[in-house]
Each structure stands twice: as C-alpha cells, then as structure tokens.
C-alpha positions, 0 to 999 in steps of 0.5 A: 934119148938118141944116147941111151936108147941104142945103148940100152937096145944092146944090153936087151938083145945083143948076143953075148953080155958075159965071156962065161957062156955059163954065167946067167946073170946076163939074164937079170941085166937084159930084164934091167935094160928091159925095164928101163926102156919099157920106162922110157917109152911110156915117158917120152911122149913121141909115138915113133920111139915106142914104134921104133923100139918094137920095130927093132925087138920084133927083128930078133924073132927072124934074125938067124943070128940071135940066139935065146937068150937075145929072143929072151931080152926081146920077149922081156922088153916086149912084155914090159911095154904093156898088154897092147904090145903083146896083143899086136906083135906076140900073139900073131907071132907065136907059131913062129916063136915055137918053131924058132925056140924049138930050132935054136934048142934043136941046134945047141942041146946045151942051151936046152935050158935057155930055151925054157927060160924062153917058153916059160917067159912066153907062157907066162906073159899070155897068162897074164894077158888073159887074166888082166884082159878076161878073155871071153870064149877061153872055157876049155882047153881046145879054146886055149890051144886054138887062142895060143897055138904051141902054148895053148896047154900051159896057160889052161 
C-alpha cells in the first residue's frame, strides 16, 4: 500500500498528466486513478488510510497551486469514496468550492471549459446524494438553494 497509494494520489491530483494542455484524455486517467483508490480504501481495513487519502484531496480545494482539472481528480475521488465522504468534507465546502472554480475560470478563459466539467461533477455528485439519501425538507427550490448553496438550482 505505502507504493501505490502516493502514486495513484499523483495521477488524481497532480497538476499536468499530458504535455499537450488540450489533450483531455488526462480526465479519464485521473477518474481510473480515482476509482482505484476509491478501491483500496474501502479494502484495506486500516480507518487512517481512508483519512489520510481524504485529508490530502480536501488540500487541493485550498492550495493556490491546483489548477481544475487537480479540483476535478480530487472531487472525483471524493465522490467515489462514498455518500458519507461527500456529506462531511464536500457539503461544508461548497461556497468555497464556487468561489474557487469561479477564480480559477476568471484567471485562465481558456480553460472555461475544465471548469464546467467541474461544476457539472459537482452537481452531479449532490444529485445523486439526494436521490440515494431521500433528503427531507428538500420540496422547492429555495430548499435547494439554501441546502447547496451556488449549485442549489441545478439539483432542483
């Protein structure tokens, strides 16, 4: 485990996979990676593992140095670990989720794009949520939009 759990952290969430910055397939190798990890920790028996891995994804949300597509591969990752994992360490992040994708988009136009693969991960991930969790008091959209503040609208 100390061999391939750094190694499949880096392809989640290092910066640059691909010299070609237009080349996306760098995407589908940091969902792989995240699926392995996601693997690993709900085989490996050890509880700090797991809280180690999420330690380390919930430091790209802050690190001025990660750029989206590192934010994608950790939101990936996260998502992958389960309903719980989101619950506790996406949910009381999301305002700070929105204004992050919302500087990174704002500092590179061009990658306008990677940042709504982001959004859309985002969404996607607490829709599913309230579906496999049956959320009561979730009846309007106002519900929505105080439940999951910035994304609040798309999961209504």
């Amino acid at each position: 485990l100390h061999d391939i759990i750094p190694a499949v952290c880096s392809c989640v969430v290092c910066s640059e996979i691909s010299a070609d910055p237009d080349d996306k397939r760098h995407f589908r190798v940091r969902e792989f990676a995240a699926l392995i990890l996601a693997m690993v920790c709900k085989r490996t028996h050890l509880a700090d593992v797991r809280a180690r891995i999420t330690t380390l994804l919930c430091r790209v949300f802050t690190d001025s140095r990660a750029n989206l597509a590192s934010l994608y591969g950790a939101l990936y990752a996260l998502g992958e670990l389960g309903c719980e994992t989101v619950a506790s360490v996406v949910f009381p992040r999301l305002e700070l989720l929105r204004k992050r994708i919302a500087s990174l988009k704002e500092a590179t136009p061009s990658q306008a794009g990677d940042a709504e693969r982001v959004t859309h991960l985002i969404e996607k991930m607490l829709a599913r949520f309230v579906r496999r969790r049956k959320m009561q008091g979730l009846n309007e959209l106002v519900d929505f939009q105080k439940a999951f503040p910035g994304f609040g609208e798309a999961v209504y």
